[in-house]
C-alpha positions, 0 to 999 in steps of 0.5 A: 452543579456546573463545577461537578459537572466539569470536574465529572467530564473531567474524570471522564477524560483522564479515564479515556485518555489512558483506557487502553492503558497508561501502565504495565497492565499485566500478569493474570494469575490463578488457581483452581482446584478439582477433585484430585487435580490443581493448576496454577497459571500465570500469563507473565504480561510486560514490555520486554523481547524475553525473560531469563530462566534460571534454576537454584537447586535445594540443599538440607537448608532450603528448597529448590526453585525454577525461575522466571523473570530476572535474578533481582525480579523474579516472575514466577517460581515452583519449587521443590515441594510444588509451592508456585508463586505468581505477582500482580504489579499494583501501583505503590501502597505504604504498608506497616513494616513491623520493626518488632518481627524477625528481620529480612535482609536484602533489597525488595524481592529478595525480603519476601517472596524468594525466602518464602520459596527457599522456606515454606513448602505450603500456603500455611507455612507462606502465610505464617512466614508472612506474619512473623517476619518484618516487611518492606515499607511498602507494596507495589504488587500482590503475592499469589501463592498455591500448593499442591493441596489446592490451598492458595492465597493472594498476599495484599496491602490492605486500606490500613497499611497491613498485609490481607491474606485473601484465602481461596475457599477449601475444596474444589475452587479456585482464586484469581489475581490480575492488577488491582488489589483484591484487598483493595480495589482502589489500589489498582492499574487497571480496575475493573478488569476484563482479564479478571472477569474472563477468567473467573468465567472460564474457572466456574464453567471448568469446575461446574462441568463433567469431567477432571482438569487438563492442562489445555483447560487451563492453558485456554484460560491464560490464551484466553486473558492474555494481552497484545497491546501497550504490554503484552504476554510474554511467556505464560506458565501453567504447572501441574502441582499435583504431579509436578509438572510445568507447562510454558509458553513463549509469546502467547503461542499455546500450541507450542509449550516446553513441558518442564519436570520439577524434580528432573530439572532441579536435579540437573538443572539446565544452563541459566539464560534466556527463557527464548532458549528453551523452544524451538528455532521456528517458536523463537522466530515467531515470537521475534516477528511479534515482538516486531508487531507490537513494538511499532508504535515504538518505531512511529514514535521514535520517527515522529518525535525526530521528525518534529525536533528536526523541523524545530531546528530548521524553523529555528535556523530560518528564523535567525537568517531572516531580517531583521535579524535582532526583531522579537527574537525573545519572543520568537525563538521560545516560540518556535522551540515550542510551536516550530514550522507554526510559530515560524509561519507566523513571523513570516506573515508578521513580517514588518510591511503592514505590521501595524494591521489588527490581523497581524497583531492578532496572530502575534497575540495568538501565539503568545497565548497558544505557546504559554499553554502548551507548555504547561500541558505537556508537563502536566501529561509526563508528570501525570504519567510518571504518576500513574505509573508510581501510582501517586495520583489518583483519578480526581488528582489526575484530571485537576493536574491535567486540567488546572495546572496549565491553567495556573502555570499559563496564568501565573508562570508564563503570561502575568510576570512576562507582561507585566515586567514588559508593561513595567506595571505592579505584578499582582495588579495586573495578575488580578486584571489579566485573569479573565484573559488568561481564562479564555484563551487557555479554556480555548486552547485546550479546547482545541488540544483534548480531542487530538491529545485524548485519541493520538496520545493514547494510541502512542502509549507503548510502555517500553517508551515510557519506562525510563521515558523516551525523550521522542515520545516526549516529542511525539506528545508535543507534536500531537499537542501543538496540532491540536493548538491550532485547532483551538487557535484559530478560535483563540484569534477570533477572541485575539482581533476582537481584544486588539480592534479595541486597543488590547495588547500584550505579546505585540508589546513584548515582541518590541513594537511601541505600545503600552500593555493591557487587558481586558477587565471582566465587565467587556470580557465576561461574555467571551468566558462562557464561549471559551468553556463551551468550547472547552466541553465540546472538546472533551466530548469530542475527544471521548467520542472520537476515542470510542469510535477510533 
């Protein structure tokens, strides 16, 4: 019971460390169909400034298309026959390739979606393209697909690696995508999702009241699920495929569209460049002044992860002008290039007057053990970002890296083979021995680092710092992590006075002051372990609550 409990606050932890999004969280699609009229939508959700609009026209051999997104990543598309496309991005699903069907050429995007517009002119001939044609050997979005007819489909990997086409119903109706794999819901970056659930709202009202569908019904759809925070709603299209009409949005300003005719366009298509060219100076302005808005963490970010290299740098500096110049450095040098201005107040207050003194003896073991932590958890943090967003780990996975690895790292990495080639005894002896310690100190320590790691963190999550990943964010995190070090430090000293008043010692040792290395064996630490994990959970309710609160 105690081991599902922890593993279940540990869940719960990875899940609101990253509740207001640990990856492009984007893109809400739908269709919806009514009497004689069809929409479909797409709020284009991400971290850029701006996006590329570009138009490839028709010739006998294939149909013409209007573009958003990029030449090698297109958004969205329309074309000629009123076949609008639309995608979710999901996190990574291996999917069945089917060497033995026609082959497609080129790289990902250009293998589907964009031949299908190129190609079919309805959602039955998408869906028999789909089928006859090989696939790339994995998926990292859904396809969303609609016709002037009301047909639409979402194109997904399925749980046994093969493409499911999820069909709206006939007649009035309708059918949303946002990102999770509606063939799938466990291959998701946001599950469940308010987007999903608000828009399937809005479409029932739509359909089951009195009147026909406009353009603003839907455009109050996609105002309705668009998003401001970690990524945000760049542009948002609503098309009319009954009459061939598209209807776009720049920076979520639905007062303001460009109305864009399909055939018109296609015939004299407009000059390929970024999509902020089509509106008007002042709509363009807005957009730049949110843009500004939502990127501020980014600027907060950049400024405190300098800020924390350049007091590394100066406490590493003051650490080599203070006599005696050549005392500990192996010991002290890693640890202000990890804790900085700490580990350096620390040599400070160690300084060789009373070195002898329990307390002082004490700090020096403190930061040993605080440094061998906060090292592996900032690894297990970018690794398990990076993770999320190739979508390689799942929840369970998540919580265990977060959880375990600086645990193990910490024990077996760090702590167990520097102290045992410094007390120059056997390795697995000693790893065996030092493991309640090792235990303790660690619970203790992260104690301490979940409640600032689950609110700061979270809140410095801005998707563009992240994709490829900022070495400041990286900073800031170890900033944010080595504050909440201390937290748990301080009670990691209590257990550190208690070890060394009985004769404990390790780091001291390491540092160059004469002694022997050794640890405390279960029988007179074991009480300190139940503290240590009491303190580990109070951390991670105090960090979810601070959380929900902040």
């Amino acid at each position: 019971m105690k081991s599902i409990l922890l593993i279940t606050i540990l869940q719960l932890f990875c899940l609101s460390l990253f509740s207001q999004k640990q990856a492009p969280s984007g893109c809400s699609v739908i269709t919806v169909a009514k009497d004689s009229s069809v929409f479909f939508g797409g709020n284009d959700d991400f971290n850029n400034p701006d996006q590329y609009y570009w138009v490839e026209p028709g010739d006998s051999s294939r149909y013409g298309v209007i573009w958003i997104g990029k030449p090698d990543n297109p958004q969205q598309g329309v074309n000629e026959k009123f076949l609008a496309y639309d995608a979710n991005g999901l996190p990574r699903f291996e999917v069945n390739p089917h060497p033995e069907r026609i082959p497609v050429k080129g790289e990902y995007y250009h293998n589907y979606l964009m031949q299908i517009m190129h190609e079919c002119s309805t959602v039955t001939e998408v869906i028999e393209w789909a089928n006859k044609h090989q696939h790339f050997p994995y998926m990292h979005d859904q396809m969303h697909f609609a016709d002037k007819t009301g047909d639409a489909v979402i194109i997904s990997a399925g749980k046994d690696g093969e493409m499911v086409f999820t069909r709206k119903a006939p007649g009035d109706g309708f059918l949303v995508s946002t990102n999770f794999n509606v063939a799938n819901p466990a291959n998701a970056s946001e599950y469940p999702c308010w987007r999903y659930d608000k828009a399937n709202e809005m479409l029932g009202q739509l359909i089951n009241r009195e009147g026909s569908l406009t353009f603003i019904d839907i455009t109050n759809v996609m105002d309705a699920i668009h998003q401001e925070g970690a990524s945000w709603t760049i542009e948002s299209l609503v098309a009319d495929l009954t009459n061939g009409v598209i209807y776009l949005y720049f920076f979520y300003q639905y007062d303001t569209p460009v109305i864009i005719n399909v055939q018109e366009e296609l015939l004299n298509p407009r000059e390929a460049g970024p999509l902020s060219r089509l509106f008007p100076e002042d709509v363009q302005q807005e957009a730049a002044s949110r843009y500004r808005q939502v990127t501020k963490p980014v600027r907060i970010n950049n400024v405190i992860g300098r800020s924390w290299s350049a007091l590394i740098l100066c406490s590493l500096i003051l650490l080599l002008i203070i006599p005696p110049l050549n005392k500990g450095l192996r010991f002290w040098i890693p640890a202000i290039l990890v804790l900085g201005p700490f580990a350096l107040a620390a040599r400070l207050l160690t300084l060789n007057p009373a070195s002898t003194s329990i307390w002082r003896k004490a700090l020096i073991e403190t930061a040993g053990n605080i440094v061998t932590v906060v090292i592996p958890y900032l690894v297990a943090l970018v690794i398990m970002i990076l993770s999320m967003i190739s979508g390689g780990v799942g929840q369970q996975q998540q919580a265990l890296l977060i959880f375990a690895f600086p645990l193990l790292a910490s024990w077996i990495i760090f702590q167990s083979p520097i102290l045992a080639l410094t007390g120059k005894v056997n390795f697995f002896k000693f790893l065996f021995q030092h493991l309640p310690q090792a235990l303790a100190t660690t619970f203790l320590v992260l104690g301490g680092i979940f409640p600032l790691s689950m609110v700061l963190i979270n809140k410095t999550i801005v998707m563009s710092q992240l994709i490829p990943l900022s070495p400041w964010i990286v900073m800031t995190w170890l900033a944010i992590i080595v504050a909440g070090s201390m937290i748990g430090g301080v009670f990691v000293f209590f257990y550190e006075y208690w070890a060394v008043k009985r004769g404990y010692q390790a780091w001291i040792v390491f540092t160059g002051n004469e002694g022997e290395v050794s640890t405390p064996k279960w029988g007179k630490i074991w009480w300190w372990l139940p503290i240590s994990i009491l303190f580990l959970l109070a951390g991670l309710i105090a960090g979810v609550m601070l959380l929900k609160v902040l």
